[in-house]
matplotlib code that plots the C-alpha trace (Angstrom):
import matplotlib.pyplot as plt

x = [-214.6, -217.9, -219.5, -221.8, -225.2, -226.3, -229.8, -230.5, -228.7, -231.4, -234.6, -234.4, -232.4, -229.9, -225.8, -224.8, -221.4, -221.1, -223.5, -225.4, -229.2, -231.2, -234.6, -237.5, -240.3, -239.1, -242.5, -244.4, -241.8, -241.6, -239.2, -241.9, -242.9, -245.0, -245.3, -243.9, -240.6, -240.4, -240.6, -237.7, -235.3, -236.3, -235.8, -232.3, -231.3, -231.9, -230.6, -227.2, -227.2, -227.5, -224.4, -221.7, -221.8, -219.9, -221.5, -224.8, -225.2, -228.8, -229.0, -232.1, -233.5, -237.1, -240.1, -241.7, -245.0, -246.8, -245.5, -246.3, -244.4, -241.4, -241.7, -241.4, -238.1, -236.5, -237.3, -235.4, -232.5, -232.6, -232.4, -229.9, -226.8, -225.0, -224.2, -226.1, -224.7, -226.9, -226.3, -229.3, -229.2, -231.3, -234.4, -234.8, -238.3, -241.0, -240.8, -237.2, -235.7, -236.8, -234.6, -231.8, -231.9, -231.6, -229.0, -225.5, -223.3, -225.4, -224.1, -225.7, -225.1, -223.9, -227.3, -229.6, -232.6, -234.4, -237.8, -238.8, -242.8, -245.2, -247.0, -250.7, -251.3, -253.6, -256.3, -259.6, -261.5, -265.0, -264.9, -267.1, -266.5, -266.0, -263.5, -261.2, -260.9, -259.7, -257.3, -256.4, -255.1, -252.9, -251.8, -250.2, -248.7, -247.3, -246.0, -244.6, -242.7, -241.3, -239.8, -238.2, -236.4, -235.3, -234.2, -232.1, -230.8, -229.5, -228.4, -231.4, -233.8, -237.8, -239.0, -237.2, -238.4, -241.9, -241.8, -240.8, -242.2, -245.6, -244.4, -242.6, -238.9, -236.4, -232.9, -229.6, -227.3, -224.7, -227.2, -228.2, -225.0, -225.0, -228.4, -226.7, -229.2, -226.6, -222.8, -220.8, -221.4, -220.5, -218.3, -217.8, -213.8, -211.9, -212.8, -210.5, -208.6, -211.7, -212.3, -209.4, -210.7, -214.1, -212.1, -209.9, -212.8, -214.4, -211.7, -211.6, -213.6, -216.5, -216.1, -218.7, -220.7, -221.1, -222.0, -224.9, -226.1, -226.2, -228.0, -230.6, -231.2, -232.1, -234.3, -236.6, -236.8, -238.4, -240.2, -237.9, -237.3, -233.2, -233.2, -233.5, -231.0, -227.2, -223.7, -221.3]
y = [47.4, 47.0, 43.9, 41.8, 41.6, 38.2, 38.5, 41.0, 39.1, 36.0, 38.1, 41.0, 39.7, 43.0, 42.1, 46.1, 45.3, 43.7, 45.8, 42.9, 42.4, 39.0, 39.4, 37.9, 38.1, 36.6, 37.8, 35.9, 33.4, 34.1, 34.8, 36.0, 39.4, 41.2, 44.3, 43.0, 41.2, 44.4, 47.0, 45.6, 45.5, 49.1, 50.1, 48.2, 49.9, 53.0, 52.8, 51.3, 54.2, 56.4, 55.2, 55.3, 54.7, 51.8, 48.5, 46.7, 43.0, 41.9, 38.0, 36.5, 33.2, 33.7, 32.0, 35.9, 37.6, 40.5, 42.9, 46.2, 45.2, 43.7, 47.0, 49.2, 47.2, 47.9, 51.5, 51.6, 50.1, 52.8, 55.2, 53.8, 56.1, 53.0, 50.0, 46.8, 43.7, 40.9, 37.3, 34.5, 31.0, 28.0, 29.7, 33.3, 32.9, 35.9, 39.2, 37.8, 38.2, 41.5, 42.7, 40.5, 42.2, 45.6, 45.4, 47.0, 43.7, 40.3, 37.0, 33.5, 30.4, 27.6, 25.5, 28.7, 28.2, 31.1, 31.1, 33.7, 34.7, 37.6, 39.0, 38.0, 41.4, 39.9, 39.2, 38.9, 35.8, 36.9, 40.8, 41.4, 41.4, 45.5, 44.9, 42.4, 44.1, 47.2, 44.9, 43.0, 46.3, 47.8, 44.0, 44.1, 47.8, 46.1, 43.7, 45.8, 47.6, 44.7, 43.7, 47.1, 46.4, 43.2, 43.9, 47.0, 44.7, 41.9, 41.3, 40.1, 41.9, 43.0, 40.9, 37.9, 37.8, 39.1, 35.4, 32.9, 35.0, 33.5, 30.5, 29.6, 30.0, 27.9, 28.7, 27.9, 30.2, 30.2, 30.6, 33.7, 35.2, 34.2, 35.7, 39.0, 38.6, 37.9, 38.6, 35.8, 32.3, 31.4, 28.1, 26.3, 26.2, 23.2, 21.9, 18.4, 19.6, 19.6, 16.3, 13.9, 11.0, 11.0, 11.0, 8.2, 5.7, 6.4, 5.7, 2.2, -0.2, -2.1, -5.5, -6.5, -8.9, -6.4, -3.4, -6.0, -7.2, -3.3, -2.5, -5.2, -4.3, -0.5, -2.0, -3.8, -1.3, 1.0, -1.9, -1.8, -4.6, -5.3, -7.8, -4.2, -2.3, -3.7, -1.9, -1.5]
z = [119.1, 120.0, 122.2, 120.2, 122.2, 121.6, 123.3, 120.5, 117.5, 118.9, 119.0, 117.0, 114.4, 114.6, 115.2, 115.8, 115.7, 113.1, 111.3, 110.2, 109.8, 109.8, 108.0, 109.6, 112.4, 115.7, 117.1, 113.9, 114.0, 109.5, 107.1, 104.8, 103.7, 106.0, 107.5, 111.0, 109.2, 106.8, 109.4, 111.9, 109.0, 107.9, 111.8, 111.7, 108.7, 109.5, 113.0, 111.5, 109.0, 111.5, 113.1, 110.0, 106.5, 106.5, 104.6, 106.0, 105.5, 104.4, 105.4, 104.5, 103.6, 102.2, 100.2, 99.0, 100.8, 100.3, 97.1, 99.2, 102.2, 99.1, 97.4, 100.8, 101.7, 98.3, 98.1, 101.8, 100.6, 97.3, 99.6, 102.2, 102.3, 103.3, 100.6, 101.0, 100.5, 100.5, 101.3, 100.8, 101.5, 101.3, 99.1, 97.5, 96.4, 95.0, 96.4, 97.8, 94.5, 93.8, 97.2, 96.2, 93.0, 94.5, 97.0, 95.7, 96.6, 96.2, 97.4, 97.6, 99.6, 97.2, 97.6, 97.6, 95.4, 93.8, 92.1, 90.3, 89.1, 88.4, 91.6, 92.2, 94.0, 96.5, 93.7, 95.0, 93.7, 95.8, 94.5, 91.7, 87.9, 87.7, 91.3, 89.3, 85.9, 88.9, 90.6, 87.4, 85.5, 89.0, 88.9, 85.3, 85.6, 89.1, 87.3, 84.5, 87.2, 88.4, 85.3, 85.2, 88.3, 87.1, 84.0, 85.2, 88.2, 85.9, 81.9, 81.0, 79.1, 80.6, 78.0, 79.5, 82.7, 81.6, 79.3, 82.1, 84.7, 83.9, 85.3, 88.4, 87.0, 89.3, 89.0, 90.9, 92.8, 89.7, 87.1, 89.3, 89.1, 85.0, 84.6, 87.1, 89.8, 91.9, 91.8, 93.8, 94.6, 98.3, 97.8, 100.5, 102.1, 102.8, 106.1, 105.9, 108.5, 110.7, 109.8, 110.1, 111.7, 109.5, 106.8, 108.0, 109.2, 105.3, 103.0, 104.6, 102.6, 104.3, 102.8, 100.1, 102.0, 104.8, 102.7, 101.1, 104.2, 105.5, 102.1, 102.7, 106.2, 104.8, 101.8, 103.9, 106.0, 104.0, 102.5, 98.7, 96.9, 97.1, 94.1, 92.3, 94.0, 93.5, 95.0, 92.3]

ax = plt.figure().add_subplot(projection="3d")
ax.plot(x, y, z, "-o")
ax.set_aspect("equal")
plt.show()
């Protein structure tokens, strides 16, 4: 079995033993889509390839980035002889989704929230009129594309996600697996064993008065009225 190197897990983002990549820049310190974030977990995923073709995990937690940088990543994973299995948690945002989509196992934290749009494309607002009728028709066939991708990645149709997609679309973790960006819902385990005497010291009731007075004490400090605010 191999030893886990945690000085590389910490700054590259890479568990070789466990065959797991984390997406992001420790150099940037980013999550984001970029070419320095994008080209580590390329590296990684080639170099675990390399190795066997046993699964890879993909853990990310991401607002979106740059399309070209998204786009490169997903064509990687396409072509990975290796399956994919994704797991997000806390947001899958923009070009985020579109990876999610792509991977062959996808899995999301129970509190993950994803937000789905249309790509900008890195539109130009200074280039001239003739630049951004250019920019504007490479940005719709872009965007036709990434339709595509969703619509063969989920059970919704292109023309779904071409309609909400022209506004920020935020979704839960469970409607992603309803919509089939995703596939399973992380729950969380039972962890009352863990938590015994917590437990213990709650299910005791503080007396009325007390709770009041503690109640009061937290309205004015954060300067609330607590004639408005009663405990049932």
């Amino acid at each position: 079995m191999k030893k886990i190197d945690i000085s590389q897990v910490l700054t590259e983002g890479v568990d070789v033993a466990n065959r797991r990549v984390y997406f992001a820049s420790s150099s940037e310190k980013t999550s984001e889509f970029d070419w320095s974030s994008v080209e580590a977990t390329i590296r990684a995923i080639h170099v675990l390839c390399s190795e066997s073709s046993d699964p890879i995990e993909l853990h990310m937690a991401s607002l979106g980035g740059s399309e070209y940088d998204m786009s490169r990543l997903y064509d990687t994973i396409q072509t990975c002889p290796a399956p994919i299995i994704f797991i997000g948690s806390g947001y899958i945002m923009s070009a985020a989704v579109w990876i999610m989509s792509g991977c062959d196992y996808r899995m999301l934290h129970e509190n993950t929230e994803i937000m789905i749009h249309e790509g900008s494309g890195g539109m130009d607002e200074a280039a001239t009129h003739v630049d951004q009728e250019i920019m504007l028709e490479a940005n719709k066939k872009r965007n036709s594309k990434w339709w595509d991708i969703l619509s063969q990645n989920s059970r919704m149709p292109k023309s779904f996600w071409e309609f909400v997609g022209k506004r920020d679309l935020y979704i839960s973790a469970h409607e992603a697996v309803e919509l089939g960006l995703a596939d399973k819902v992380i729950t969380h385990p039972d962890r009352s064993q863990y938590r015994d005497y917590r437990n213990n010291k709650l299910n005791k009731k503080m007396p009325k008065a007390k709770t009041s007075q503690l109640v009061a004490k937290m309205l004015n400090r954060v300067k609330q009225d607590k004639t408005k605010f009663d405990i049932k």
